[in-house]
PDBQT receptor file of N, H, CA, C and O in Angstrom, charges set to zero:
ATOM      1  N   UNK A   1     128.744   5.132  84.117  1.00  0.00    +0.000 N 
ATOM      2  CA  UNK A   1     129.358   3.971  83.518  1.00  0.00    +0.000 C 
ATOM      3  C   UNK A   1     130.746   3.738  84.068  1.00  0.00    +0.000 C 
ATOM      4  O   UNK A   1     131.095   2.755  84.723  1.00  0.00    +0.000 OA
ATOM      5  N   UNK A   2     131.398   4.641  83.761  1.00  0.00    +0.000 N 
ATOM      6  H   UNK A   2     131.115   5.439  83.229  1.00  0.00    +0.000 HD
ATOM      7  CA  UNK A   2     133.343   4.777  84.709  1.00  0.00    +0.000 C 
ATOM      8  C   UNK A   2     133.008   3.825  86.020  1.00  0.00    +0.000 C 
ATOM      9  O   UNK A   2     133.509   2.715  86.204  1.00  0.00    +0.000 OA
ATOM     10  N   UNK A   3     132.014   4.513  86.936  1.00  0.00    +0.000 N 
ATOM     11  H   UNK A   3     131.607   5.414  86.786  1.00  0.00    +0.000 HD
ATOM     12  CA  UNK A   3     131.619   4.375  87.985  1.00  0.00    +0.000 C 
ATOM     13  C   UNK A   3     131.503   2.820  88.467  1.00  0.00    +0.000 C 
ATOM     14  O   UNK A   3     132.108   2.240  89.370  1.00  0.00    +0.000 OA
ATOM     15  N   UNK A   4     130.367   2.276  87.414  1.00  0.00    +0.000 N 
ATOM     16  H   UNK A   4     129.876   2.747  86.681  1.00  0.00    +0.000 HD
ATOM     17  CA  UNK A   4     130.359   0.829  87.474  1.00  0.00    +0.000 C 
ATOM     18  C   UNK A   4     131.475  -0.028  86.890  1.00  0.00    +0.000 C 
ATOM     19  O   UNK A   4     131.626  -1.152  87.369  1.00  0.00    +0.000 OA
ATOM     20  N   UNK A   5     132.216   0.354  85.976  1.00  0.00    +0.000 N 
ATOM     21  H   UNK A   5     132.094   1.268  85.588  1.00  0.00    +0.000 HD
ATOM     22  CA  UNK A   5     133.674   0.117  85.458  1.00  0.00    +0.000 C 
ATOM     23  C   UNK A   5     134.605  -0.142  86.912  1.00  0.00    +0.000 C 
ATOM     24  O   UNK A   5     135.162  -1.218  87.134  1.00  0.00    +0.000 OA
ATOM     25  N   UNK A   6     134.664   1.028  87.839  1.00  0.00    +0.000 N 
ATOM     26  H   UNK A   6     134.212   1.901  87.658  1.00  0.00    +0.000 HD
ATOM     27  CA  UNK A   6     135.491   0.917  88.524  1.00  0.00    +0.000 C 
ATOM     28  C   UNK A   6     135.406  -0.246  89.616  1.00  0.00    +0.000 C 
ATOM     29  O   UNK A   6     136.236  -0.973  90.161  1.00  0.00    +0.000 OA
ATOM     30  N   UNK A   7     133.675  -0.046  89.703  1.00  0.00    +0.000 N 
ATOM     31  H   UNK A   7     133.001   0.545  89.261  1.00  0.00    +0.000 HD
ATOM     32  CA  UNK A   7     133.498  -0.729  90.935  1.00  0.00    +0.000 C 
ATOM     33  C   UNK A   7     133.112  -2.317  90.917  1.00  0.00    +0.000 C 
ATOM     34  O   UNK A   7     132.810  -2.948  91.930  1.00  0.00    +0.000 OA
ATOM     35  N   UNK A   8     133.167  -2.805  89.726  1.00  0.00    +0.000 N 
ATOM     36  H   UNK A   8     133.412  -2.293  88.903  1.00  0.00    +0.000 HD
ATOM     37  CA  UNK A   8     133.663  -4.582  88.976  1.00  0.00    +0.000 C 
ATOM     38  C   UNK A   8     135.007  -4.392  89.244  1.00  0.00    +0.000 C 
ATOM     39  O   UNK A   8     135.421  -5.094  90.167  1.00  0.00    +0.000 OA
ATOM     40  N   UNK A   9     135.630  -3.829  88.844  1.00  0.00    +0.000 N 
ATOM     41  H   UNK A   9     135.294  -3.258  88.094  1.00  0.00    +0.000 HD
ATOM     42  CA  UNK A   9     137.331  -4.178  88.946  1.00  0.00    +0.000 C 
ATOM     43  C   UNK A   9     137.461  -4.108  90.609  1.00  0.00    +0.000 C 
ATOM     44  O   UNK A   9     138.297  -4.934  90.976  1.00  0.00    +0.000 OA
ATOM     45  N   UNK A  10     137.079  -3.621  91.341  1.00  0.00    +0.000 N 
ATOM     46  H   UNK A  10     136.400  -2.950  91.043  1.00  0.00    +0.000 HD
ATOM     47  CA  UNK A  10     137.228  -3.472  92.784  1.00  0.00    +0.000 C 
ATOM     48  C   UNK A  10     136.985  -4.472  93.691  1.00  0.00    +0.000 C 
ATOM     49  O   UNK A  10     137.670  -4.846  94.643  1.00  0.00    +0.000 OA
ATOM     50  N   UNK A  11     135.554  -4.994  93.136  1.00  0.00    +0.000 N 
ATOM     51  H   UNK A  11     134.998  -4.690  92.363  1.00  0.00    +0.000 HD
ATOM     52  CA  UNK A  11     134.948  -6.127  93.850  1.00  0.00    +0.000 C 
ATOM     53  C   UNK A  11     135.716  -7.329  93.435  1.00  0.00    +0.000 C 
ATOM     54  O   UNK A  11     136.068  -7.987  94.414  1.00  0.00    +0.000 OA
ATOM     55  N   UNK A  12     136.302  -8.109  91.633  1.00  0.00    +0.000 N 
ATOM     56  H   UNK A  12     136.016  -7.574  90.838  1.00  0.00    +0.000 HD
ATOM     57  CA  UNK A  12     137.222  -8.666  91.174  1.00  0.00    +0.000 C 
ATOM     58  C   UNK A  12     138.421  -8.555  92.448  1.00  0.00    +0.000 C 
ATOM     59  O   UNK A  12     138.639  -9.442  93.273  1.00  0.00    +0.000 OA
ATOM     60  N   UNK A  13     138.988  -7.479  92.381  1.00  0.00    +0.000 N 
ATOM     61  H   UNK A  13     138.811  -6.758  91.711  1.00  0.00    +0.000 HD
ATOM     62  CA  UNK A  13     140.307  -7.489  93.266  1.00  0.00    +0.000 C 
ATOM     63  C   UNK A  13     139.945  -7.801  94.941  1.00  0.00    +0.000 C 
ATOM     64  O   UNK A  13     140.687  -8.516  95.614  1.00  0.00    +0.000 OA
ATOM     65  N   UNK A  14     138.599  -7.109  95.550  1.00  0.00    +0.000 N 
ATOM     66  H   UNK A  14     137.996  -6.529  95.003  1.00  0.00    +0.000 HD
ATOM     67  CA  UNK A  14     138.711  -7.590  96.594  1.00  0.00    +0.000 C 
ATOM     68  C   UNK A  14     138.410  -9.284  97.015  1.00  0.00    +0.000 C 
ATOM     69  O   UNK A  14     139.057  -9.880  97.876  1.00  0.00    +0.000 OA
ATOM     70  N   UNK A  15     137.636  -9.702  96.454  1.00  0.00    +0.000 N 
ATOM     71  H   UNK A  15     137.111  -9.218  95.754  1.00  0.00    +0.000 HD
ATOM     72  CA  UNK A  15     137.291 -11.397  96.338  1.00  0.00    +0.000 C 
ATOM     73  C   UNK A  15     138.666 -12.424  95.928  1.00  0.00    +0.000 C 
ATOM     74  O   UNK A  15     138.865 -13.586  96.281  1.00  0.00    +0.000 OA
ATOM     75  N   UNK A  16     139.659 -11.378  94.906  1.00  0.00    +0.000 N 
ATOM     76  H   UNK A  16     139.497 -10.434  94.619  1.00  0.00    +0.000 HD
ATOM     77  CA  UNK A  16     140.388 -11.983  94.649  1.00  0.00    +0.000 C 
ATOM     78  C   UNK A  16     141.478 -12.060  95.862  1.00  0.00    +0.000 C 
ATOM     79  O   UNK A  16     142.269 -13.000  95.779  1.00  0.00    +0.000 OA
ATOM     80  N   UNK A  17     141.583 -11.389  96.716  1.00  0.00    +0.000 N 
ATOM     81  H   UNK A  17     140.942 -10.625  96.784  1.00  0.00    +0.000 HD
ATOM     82  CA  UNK A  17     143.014 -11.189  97.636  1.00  0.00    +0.000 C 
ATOM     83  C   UNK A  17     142.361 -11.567  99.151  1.00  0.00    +0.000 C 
ATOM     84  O   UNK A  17     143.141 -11.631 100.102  1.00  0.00    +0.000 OA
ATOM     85  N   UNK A  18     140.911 -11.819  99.362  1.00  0.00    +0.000 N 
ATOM     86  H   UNK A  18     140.278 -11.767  98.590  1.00  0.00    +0.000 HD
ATOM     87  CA  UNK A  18     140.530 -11.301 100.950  1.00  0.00    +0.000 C 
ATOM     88  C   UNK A  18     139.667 -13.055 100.981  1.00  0.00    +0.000 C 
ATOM     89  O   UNK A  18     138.765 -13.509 100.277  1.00  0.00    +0.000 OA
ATOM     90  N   UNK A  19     140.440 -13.642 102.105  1.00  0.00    +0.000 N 
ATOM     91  H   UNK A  19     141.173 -13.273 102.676  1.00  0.00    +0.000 HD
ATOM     92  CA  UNK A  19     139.767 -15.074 102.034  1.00  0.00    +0.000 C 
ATOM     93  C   UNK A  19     138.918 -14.908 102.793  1.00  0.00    +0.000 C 
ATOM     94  O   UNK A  19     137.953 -15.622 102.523  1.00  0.00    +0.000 OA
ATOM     95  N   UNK A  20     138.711 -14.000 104.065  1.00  0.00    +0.000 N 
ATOM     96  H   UNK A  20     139.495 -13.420 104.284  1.00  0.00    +0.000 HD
ATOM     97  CA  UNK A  20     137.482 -13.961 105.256  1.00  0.00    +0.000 C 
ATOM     98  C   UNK A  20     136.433 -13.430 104.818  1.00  0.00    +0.000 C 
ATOM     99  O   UNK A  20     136.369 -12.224 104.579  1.00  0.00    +0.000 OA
ATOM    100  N   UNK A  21     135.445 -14.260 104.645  1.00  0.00    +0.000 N 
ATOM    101  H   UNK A  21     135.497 -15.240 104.840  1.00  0.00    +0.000 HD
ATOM    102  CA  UNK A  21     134.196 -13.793 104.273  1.00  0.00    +0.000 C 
ATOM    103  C   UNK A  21     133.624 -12.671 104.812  1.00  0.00    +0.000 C 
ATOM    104  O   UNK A  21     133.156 -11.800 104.078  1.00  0.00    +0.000 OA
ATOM    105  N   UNK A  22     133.596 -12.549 106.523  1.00  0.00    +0.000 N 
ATOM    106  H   UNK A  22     133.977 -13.256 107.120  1.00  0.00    +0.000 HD
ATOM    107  CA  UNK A  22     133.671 -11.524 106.987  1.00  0.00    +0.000 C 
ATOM    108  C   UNK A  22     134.142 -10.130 107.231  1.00  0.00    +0.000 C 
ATOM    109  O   UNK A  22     133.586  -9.196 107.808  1.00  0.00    +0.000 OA
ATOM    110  N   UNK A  23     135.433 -10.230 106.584  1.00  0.00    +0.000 N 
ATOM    111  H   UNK A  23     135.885 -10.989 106.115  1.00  0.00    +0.000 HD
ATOM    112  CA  UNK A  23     136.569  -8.776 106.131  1.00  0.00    +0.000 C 
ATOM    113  C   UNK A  23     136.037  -8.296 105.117  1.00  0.00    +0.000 C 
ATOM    114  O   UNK A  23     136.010  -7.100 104.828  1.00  0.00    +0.000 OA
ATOM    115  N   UNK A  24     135.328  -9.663 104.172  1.00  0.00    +0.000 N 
ATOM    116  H   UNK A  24     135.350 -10.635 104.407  1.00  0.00    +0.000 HD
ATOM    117  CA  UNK A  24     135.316  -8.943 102.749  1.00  0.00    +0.000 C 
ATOM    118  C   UNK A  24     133.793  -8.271 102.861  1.00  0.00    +0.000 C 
ATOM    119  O   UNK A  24     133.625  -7.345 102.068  1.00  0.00    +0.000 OA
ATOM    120  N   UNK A  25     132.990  -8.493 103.466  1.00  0.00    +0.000 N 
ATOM    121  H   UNK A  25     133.126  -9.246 104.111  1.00  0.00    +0.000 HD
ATOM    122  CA  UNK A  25     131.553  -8.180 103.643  1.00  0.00    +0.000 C 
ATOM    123  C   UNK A  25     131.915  -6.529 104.231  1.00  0.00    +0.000 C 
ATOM    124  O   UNK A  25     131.579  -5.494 103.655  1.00  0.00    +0.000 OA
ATOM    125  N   UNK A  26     132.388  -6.590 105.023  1.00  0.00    +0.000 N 
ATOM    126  H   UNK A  26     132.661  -7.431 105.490  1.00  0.00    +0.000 HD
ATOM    127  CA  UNK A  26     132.875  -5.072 105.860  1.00  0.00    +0.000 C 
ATOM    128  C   UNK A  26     133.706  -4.055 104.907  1.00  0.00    +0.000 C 
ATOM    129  O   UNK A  26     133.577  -2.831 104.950  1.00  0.00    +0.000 OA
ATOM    130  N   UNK A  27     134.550  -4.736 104.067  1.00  0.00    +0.000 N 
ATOM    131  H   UNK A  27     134.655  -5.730 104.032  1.00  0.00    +0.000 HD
ATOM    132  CA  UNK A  27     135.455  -3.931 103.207  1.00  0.00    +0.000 C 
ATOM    133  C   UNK A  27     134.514  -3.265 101.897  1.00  0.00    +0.000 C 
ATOM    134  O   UNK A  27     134.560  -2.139 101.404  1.00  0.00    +0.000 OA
ATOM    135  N   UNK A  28     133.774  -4.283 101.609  1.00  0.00    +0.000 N 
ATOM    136  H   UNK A  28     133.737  -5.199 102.010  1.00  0.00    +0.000 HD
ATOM    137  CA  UNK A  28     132.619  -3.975 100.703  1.00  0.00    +0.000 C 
ATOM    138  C   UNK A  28     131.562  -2.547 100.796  1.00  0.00    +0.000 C 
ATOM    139  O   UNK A  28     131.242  -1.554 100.143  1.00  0.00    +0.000 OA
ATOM    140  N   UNK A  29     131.268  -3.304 102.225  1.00  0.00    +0.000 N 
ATOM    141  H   UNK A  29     131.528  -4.110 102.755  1.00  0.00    +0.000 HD
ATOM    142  CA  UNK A  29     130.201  -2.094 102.935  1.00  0.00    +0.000 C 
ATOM    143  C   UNK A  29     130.592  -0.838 102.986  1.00  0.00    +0.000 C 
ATOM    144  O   UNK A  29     129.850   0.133 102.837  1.00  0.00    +0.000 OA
ATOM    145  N   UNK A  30     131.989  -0.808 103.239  1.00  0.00    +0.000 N 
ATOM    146  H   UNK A  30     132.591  -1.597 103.360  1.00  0.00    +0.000 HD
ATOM    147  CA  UNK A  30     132.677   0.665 103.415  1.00  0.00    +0.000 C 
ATOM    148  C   UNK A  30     132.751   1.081 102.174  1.00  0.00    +0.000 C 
ATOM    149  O   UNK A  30     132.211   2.158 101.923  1.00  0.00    +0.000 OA
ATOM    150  N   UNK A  31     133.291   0.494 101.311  1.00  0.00    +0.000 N 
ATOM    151  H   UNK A  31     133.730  -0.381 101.516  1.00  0.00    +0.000 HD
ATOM    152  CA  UNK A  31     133.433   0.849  99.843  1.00  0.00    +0.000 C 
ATOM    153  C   UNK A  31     132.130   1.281  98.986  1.00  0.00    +0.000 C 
ATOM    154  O   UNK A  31     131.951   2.210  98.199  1.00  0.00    +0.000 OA
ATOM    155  N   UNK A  32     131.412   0.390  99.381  1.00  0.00    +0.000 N 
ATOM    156  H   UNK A  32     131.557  -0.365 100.020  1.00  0.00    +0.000 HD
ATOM    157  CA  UNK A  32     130.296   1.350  98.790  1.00  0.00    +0.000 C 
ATOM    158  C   UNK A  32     129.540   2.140  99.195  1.00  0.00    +0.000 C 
ATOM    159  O   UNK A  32     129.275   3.046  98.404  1.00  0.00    +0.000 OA
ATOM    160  N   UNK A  33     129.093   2.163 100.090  1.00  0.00    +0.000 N 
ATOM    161  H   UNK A  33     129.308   1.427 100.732  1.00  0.00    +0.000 HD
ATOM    162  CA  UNK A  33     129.063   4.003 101.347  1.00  0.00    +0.000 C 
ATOM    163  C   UNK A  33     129.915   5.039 100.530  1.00  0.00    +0.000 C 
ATOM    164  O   UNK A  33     129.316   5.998 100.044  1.00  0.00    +0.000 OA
ATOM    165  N   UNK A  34     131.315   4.913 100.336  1.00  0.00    +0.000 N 
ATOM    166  H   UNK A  34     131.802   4.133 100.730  1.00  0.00    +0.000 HD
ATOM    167  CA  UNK A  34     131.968   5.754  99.892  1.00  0.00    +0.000 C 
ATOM    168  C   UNK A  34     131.611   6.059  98.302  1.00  0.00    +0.000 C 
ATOM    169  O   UNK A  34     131.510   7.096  97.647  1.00  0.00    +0.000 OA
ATOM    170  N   UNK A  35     131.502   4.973  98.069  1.00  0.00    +0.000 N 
ATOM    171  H   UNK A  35     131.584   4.130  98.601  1.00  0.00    +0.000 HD
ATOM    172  CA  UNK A  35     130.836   5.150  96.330  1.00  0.00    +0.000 C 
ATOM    173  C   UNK A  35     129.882   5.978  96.114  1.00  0.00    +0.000 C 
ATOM    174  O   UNK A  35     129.861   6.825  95.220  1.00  0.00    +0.000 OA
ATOM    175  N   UNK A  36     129.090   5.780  96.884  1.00  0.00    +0.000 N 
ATOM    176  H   UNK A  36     129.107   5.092  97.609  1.00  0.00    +0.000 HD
ATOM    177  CA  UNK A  36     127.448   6.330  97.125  1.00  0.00    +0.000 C 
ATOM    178  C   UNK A  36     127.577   7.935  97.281  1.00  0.00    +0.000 C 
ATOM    179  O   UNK A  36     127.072   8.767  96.526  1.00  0.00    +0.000 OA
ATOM    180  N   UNK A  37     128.460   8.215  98.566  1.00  0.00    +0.000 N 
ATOM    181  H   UNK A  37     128.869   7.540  99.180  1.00  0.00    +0.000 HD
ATOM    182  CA  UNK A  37     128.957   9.624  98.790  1.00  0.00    +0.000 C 
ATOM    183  C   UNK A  37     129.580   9.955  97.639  1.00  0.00    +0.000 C 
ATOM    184  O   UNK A  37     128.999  10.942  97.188  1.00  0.00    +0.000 OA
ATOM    185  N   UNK A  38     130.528   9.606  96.890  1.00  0.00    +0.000 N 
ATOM    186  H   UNK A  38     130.999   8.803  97.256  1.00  0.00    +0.000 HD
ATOM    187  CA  UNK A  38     131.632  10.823  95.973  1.00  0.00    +0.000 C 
ATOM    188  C   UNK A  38     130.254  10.720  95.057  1.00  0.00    +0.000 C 
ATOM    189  O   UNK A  38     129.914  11.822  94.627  1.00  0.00    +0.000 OA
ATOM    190  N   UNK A  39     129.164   9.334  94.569  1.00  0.00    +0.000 N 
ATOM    191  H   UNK A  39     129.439   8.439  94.918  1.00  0.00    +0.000 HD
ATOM    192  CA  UNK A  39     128.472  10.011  93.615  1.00  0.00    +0.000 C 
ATOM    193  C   UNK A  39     127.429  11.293  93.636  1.00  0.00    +0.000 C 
ATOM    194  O   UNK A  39     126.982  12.067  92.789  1.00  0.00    +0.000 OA
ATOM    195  N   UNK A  40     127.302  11.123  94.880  1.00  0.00    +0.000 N 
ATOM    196  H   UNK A  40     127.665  10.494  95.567  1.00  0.00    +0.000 HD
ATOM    197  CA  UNK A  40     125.645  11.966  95.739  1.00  0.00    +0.000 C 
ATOM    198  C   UNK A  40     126.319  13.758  95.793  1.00  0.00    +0.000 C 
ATOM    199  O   UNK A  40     125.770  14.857  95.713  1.00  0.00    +0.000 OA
ATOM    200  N   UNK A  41     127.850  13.277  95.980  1.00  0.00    +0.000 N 
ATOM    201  H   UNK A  41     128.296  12.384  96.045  1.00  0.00    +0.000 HD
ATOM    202  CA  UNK A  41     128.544  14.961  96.159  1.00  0.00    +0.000 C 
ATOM    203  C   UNK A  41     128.850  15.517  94.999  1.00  0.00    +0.000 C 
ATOM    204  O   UNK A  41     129.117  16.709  94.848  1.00  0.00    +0.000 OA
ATOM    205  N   UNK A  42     128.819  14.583  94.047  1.00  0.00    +0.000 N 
ATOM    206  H   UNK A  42     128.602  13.615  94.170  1.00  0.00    +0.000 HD
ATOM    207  CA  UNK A  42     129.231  15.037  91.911  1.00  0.00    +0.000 C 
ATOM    208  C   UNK A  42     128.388  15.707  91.832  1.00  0.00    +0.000 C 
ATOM    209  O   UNK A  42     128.455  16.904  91.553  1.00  0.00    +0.000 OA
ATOM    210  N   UNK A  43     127.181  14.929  92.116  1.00  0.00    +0.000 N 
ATOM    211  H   UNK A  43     127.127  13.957  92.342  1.00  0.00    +0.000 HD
ATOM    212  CA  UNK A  43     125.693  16.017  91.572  1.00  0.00    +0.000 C 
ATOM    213  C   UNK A  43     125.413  16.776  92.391  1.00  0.00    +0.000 C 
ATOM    214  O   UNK A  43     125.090  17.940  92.156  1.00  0.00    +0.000 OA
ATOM    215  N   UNK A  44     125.464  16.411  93.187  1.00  0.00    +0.000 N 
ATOM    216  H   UNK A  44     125.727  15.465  93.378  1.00  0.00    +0.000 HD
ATOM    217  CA  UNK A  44     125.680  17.942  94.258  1.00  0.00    +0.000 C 
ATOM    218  C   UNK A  44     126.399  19.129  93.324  1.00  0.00    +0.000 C 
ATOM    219  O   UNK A  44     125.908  20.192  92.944  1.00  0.00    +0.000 OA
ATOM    220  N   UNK A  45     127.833  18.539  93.069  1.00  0.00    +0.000 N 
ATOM    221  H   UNK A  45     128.232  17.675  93.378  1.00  0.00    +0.000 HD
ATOM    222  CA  UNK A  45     128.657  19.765  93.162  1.00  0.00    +0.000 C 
ATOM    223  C   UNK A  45     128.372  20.225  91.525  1.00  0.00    +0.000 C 
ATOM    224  O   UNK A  45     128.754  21.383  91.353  1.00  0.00    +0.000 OA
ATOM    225  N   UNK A  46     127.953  19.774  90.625  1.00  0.00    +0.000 N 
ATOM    226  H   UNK A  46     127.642  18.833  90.764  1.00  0.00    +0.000 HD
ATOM    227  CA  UNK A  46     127.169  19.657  89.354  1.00  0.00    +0.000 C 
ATOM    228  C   UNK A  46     126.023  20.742  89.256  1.00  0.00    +0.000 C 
ATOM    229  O   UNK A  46     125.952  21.489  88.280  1.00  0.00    +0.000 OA
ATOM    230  N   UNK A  47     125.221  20.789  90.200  1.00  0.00    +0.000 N 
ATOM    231  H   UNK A  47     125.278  20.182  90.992  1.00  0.00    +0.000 HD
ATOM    232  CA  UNK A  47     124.100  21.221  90.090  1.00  0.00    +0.000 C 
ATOM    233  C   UNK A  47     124.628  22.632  90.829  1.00  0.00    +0.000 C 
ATOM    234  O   UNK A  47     124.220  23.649  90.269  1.00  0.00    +0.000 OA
ATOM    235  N   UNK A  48     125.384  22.817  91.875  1.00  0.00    +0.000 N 
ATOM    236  H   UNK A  48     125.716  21.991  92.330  1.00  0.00    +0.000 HD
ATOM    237  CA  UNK A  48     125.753  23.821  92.384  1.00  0.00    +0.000 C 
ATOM    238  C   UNK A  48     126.101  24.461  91.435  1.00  0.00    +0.000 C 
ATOM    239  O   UNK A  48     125.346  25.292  90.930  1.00  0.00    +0.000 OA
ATOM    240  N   UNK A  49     127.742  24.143  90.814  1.00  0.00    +0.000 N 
ATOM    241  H   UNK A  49     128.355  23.469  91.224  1.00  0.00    +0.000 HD
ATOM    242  CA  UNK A  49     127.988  24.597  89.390  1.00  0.00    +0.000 C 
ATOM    243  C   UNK A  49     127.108  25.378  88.299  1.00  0.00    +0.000 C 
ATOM    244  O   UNK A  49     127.429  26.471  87.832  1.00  0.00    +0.000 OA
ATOM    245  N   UNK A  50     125.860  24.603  87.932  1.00  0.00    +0.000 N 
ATOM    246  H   UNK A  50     125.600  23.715  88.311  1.00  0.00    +0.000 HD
ATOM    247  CA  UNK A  50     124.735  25.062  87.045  1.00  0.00    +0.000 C 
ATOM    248  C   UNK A  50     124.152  26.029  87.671  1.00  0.00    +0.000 C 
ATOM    249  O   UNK A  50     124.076  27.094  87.059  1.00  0.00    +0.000 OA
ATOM    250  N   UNK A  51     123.694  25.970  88.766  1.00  0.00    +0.000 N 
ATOM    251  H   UNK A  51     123.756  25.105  89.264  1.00  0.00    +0.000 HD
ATOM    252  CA  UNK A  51     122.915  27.127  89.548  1.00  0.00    +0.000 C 
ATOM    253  C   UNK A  51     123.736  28.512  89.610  1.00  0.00    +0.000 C 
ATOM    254  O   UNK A  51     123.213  29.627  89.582  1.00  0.00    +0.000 OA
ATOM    255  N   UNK A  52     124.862  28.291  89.683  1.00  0.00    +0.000 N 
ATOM    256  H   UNK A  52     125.286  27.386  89.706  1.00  0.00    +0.000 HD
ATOM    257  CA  UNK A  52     125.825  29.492  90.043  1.00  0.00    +0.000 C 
ATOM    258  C   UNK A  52     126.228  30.317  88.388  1.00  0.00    +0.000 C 
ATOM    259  O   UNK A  52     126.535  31.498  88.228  1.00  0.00    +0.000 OA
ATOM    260  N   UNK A  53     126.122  29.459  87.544  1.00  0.00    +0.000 N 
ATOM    261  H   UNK A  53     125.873  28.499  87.674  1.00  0.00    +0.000 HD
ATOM    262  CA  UNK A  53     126.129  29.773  86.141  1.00  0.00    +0.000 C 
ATOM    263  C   UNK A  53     124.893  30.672  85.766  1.00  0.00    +0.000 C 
ATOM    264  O   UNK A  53     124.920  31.831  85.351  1.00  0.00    +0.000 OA
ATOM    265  N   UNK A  54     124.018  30.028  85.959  1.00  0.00    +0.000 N 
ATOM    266  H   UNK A  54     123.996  29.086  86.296  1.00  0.00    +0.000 HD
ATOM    267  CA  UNK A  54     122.624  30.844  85.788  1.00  0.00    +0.000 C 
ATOM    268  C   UNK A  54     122.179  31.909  85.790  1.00  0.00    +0.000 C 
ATOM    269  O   UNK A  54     120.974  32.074  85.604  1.00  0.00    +0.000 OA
TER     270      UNK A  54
């Protein structure tokens, strides 16, 4: 939820400041690649966590 919280306020701010349709398509793309990674490495590092508990 945070997650999608953050990433409305992000897209809001980038649409709001970036007039090139094309910057903003690229700025996007990167941004959420990166989204994708810190979430894919949480549970990663989540499940590592649990396993090592075990």
């Amino acid at each position: 939820m945070a997650l999608g919280i953050g990433w409305r306020r992000w897209l809001e701010e980038c649409v709001a400041h970036c007039a090139d349709p094309g910057l903003l398509v690229g700025v996007l793309d990167v941004s959420a690649k990166s989204l994708v990674q810190y979430a894919l490495d949480s549970v990663a590092a989540l499940r590592e966590a649990g396993l090592a508990a075990a």
